[in-house]
N, C-alpha and C positions, 0 to 999 in steps of 0.2 A: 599212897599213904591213906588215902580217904576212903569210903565207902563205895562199893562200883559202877551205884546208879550215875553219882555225881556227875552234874552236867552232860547227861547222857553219856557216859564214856564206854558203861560197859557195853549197850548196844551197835555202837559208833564201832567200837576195837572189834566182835564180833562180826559185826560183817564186814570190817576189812581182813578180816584173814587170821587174828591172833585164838589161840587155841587153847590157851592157860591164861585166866587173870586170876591173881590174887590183890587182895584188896584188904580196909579196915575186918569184913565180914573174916577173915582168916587170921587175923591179932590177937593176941589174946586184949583182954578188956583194961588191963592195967596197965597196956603200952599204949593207950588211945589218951592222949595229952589236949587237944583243943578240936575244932568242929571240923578240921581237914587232917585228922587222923592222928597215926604215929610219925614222931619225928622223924628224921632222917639219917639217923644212927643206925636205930633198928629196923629202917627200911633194907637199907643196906643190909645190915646183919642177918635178917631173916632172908634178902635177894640171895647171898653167897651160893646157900646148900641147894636152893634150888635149881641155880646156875648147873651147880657139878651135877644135880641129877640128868639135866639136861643133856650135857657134857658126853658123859658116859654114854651115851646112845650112839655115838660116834659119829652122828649126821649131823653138818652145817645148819645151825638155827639161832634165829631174829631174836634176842631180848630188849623188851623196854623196862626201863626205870625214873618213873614221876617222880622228883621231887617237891616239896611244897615245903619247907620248914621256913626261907628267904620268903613268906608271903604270909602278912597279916591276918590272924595275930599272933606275934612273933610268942614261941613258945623256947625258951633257952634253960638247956639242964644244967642242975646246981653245976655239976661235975667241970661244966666246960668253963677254963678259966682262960680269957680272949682278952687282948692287948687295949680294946678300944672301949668307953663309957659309955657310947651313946646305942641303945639298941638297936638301930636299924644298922649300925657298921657292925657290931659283934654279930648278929645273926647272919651275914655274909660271911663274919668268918666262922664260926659252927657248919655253916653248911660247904665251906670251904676244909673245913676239917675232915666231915664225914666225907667225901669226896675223896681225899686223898686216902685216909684210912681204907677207903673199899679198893682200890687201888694199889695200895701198897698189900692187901688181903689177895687180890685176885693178880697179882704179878706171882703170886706162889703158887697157881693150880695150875693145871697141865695145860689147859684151854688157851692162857694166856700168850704164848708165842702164836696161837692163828687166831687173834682175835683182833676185829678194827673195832674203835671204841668211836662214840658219838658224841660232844658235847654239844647243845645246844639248849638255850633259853627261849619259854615262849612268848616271853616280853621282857622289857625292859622296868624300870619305877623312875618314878618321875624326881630328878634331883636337878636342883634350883630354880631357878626361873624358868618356864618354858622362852622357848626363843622363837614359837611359831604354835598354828594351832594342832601342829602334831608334832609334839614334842621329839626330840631327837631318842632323849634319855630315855623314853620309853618303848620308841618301835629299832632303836638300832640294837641289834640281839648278840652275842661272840658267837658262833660258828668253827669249832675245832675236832678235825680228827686225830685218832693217835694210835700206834701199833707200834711194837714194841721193832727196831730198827730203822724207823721211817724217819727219813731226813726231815730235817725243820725245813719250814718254810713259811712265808705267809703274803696271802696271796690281798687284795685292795679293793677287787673290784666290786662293781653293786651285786647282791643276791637277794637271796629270803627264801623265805621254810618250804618255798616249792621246789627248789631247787636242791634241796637237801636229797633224796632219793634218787633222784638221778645220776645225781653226784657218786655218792655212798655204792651204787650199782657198778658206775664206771671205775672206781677203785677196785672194786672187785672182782672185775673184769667181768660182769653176767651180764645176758642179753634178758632183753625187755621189749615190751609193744609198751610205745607210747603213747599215754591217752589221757595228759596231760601237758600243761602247760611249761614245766621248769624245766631246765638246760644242765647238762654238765658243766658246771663252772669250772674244771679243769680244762677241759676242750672246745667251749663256746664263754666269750666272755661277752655278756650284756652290754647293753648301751645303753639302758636304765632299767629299773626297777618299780613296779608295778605294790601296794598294798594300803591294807586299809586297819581303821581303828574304830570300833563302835559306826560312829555316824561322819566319821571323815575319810575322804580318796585320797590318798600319796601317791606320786610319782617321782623320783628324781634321779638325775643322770648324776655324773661328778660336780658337775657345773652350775644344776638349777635343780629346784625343788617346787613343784605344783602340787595346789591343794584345792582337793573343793569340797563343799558342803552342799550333801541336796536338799538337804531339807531348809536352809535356805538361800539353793542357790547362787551361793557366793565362792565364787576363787578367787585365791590366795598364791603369790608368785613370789620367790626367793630365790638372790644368785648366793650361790657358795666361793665363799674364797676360797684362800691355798691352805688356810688353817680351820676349813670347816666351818666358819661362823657364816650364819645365814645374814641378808641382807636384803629388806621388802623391794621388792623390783613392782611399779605401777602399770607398767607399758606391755602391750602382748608382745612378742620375741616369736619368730617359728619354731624356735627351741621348746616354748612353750605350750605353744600350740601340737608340737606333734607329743608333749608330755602327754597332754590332755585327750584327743584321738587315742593314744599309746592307752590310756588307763581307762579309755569306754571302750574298746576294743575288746580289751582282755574282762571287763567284766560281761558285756555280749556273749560272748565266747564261752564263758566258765556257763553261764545262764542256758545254752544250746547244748552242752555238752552235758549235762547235768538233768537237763530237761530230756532231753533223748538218750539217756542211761548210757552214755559213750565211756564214762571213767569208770564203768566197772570193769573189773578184771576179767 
C-alpha cells in the first residue's frame, strides 16, 4: 500500500527473487489516504487485473499482498458502515471486509481452482494487559492456508514465519535446497519455538515460555497452563535451560549462515 522504499522493502523483495513491485509510486494520487499509502479496498481492487495478467501467461507464479489499513493510523471510509464504535475493532472489520470482497472477486477467475492462498499476519497488537514481557497478543500471529476443496482442519502446534515456506513448498509438492532454519509443520512438528521482538528473545514449548533481555541481561521463566495463561516460575527447570541453549543456538546459527552468504539461493 505504501511507497516501495519503505522500510527497505523494495530492495529486500528484489534480491529475494520478486520481479514485479507495485506500490503507492503506481496509485493514483487521490487514493493515497494517510502516510502508509492506499487503503486496503483499492489495494485489492487494483491487485485483481494484475493477478489475471499474470494468470494468462499460463505459468505457475508467486503473488504477495501487504496489507496495512489494521495499523495506525487507522484510516476508515465513510462508505463502510461496521457493527462496532470503538475504532480499533471496526478497522479489523473493514480490513476484514476487504479481505473477503477480494475473495469472493477472485473465486470468479479462472486461476482460482489452482490456487493456494496464504494468510498470514506480521504481528500481532497488544490488547490488555500484557501478561509477560513479550506479550502474547502481539507475537502470537493466525497462520491459514486455503484452496478451494481442501478439507478443514487445524493443526496446535508451536511455529513462526520461518516455517511458513517450507510449509507452503510441501503442500505443493516442489523440491527445495534447504538453507534455512524452518520445518514443514505438516511432516516435522516442533518441540518449541524460537523468536524474537525488538530487544526481547522468546522461546516456548506447550508447557513453558523463556525470556531474555540482553541488554540487560535478565531472564524471565513462565509455565503455561491447560488454558494458556502464563505463570512467573523463579527456579531454573532443564526445560528451561535447554529453552535457553535452544534460542542461542538458533541465533549463532542464523549469525553463520548469514555471515558466510549460505541463505542465498
Amino acid at each position: 500500500t505504501h511507497e516501495a522504499q519503505y522500510d527497505n522493502m523494495n530492495a529486500f523483495l528484489r534480491t529475494n527473487g520478486y520481479q514485479d513491485i507495485y506500490s503507492e509510486e503506481n496509485y493514483p494520487a487521490e487514493k493515497i489516504v494517510n502516510s502508509f499509502g492506499v487503503p486496503d479496498d483499492y489495494l485489492f481492487e487494483y491487485a485483481l487485473p494484475v493477478i489475471n495478467r499474470q494468470a494468462e501467461q499460463k505459468d505457475p507464479f508467486f503473488a504477495t499482498l501487504l496489507t496495512i489499513s489494521n495499523h495506525p493510523p487507522y484510516i476508515i471510509p465513510d462508505w463502510f458502515k461496521g457493527n462496532s464504535e470503538e475504532k480499533e475493532d471496526r478497522i479489523v472489520e473493514y480490513a476484514d471486509y476487504c479481505l473477503r470482497q477480494f475473495m469472493t472477486e477472485a473465486s470468479q477467475q479462472p486461476w482460482f481452482e489452482n490456487t493456494l492462498f496464504v494468510f498470514l499476519g506480521d504481528h500481532g497488537k497488544m490488547v490488555g494487559n500484557p501478561e509477560s514481557e513479550m506479550p502474547d497478543s502481539y507475537n502470537h500471529v493466525p497462520l491459514m492456508f486455503y484452496a478451494a476443496g481442501m478439507e478443514p482442519s487445524v493443526q496446535g502446534m508451536p511455529g513462526g514465519q520461518i516455517d511458513v515456506a517450507p510449509t507452503l513448498l510441501g503442500m505443493l509438492n516442489m523440491n527445495y535446497r534447504k538453507h534455512h532454519l524452518g520445518v514443514d509443520l505438516l511432516k516435522e512438528e516442533r518441540d518449541c519455538i524460537f523468536y524474537t521482538a525488538d530487544n526481547m528473545i522468546g522461546c516456548r514449548d506447550k508447557e513453558h515460555l523463556y525470556i531474555y533481555a540482553p541488554a540487560d541481561n535478565m531472564e524471565f521463566r513462565y509455565s503455561i497452563d491447560e488454558n494458556g495463561e502464563l505463570n512467573p516460575v523463579q527456579h531454573v527447570t532443564p526445560e528451561f535451560e535447554y529453552l535457553k541453549k535452544y534460542s542461542f543456538s538458533m541465533l549463532q546459527t542464523t549469525e553463520y549462515l548469514v555471515k558466510e552468504q549460505k541463505t542465498i539461493l
